[in-house]
C-alpha positions in Angstrom: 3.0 1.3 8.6 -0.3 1.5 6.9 -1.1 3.9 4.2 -4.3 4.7 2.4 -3.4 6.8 -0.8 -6.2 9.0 -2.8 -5.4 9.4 -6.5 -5.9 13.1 -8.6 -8.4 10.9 -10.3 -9.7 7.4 -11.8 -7.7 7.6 -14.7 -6.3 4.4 -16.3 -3.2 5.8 -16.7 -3.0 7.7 -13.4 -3.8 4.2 -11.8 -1.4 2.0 -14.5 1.7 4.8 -13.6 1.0 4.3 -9.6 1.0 0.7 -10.0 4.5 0.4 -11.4 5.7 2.9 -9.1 4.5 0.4 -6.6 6.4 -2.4 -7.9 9.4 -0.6 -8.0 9.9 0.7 -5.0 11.5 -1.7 -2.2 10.1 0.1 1.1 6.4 -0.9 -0.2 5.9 -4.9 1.4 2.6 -4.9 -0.1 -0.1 -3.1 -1.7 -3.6 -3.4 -3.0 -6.4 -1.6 -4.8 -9.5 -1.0 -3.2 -13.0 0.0 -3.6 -14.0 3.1 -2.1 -11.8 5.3 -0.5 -8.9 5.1 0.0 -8.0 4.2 -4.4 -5.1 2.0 -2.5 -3.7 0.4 0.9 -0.2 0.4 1.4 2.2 -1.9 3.9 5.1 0.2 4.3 8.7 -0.5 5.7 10.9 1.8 7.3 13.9 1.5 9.8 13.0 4.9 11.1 10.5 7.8 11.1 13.2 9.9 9.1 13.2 7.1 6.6 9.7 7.1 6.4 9.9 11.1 6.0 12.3 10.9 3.2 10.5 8.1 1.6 6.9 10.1 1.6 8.8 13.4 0.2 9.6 10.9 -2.8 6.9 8.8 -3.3 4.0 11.0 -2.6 4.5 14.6 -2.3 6.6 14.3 -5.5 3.9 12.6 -7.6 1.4 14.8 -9.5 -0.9 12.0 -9.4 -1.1 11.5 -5.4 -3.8 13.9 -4.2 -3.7 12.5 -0.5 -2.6 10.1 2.0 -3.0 9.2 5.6 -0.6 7.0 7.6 -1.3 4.6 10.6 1.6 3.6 12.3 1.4 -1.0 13.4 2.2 -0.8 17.1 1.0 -4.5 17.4 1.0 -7.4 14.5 -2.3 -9.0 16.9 -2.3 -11.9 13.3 -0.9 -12.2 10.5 -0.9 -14.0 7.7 -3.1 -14.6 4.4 -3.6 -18.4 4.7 -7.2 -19.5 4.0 -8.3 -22.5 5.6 -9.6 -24.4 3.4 -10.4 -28.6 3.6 -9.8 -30.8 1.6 -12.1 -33.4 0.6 -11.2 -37.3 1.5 -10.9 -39.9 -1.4 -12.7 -42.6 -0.8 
């Protein structure tokens, strides 16, 4: 699943205390900062919806800090991958 998270506010330590909760917790594959909106993009892993249920009671409607966020649910990986391709010059 995809989730885009909107913070209380910009605050350096609202956004410092997120980011280690991010590291921490094992259902998050992957997560980024972003400009705009959403404040951050989340790949999240769940075996079921009732995980996922248990794990947004936790992680977001128990943090002060989290005023929002909206969930999209993958039904089709159509790529992916973050290799860049990139060539590498010949040496002559």
């Amino acid at each position: 699943m995809l989730v885009f998270v909107n913070l209380e506010r910009d605050s350096p330590d609202i956004i410092d205390r997120f980011k280690k909760a991010i590291k921490s917790c094992p259902e998050i594959v992957s997560g980024c900062s972003v400009t705009g909106e959403p404040d951050f993009v989340l790949y999240i892993s769940a075996r079921s919806m009732e995980d996922y249920d248990r794990f947004t009671q936790r992680f977001f409607y128990e943090n002060s800090d989290v005023k929002g966020f909206k969930t999209m649910v993958i039904l089709d990986r159509v790529k992916a991958g973050f290799a860049v391709p990139i060539e590498i010059p010949c040496e002559n």
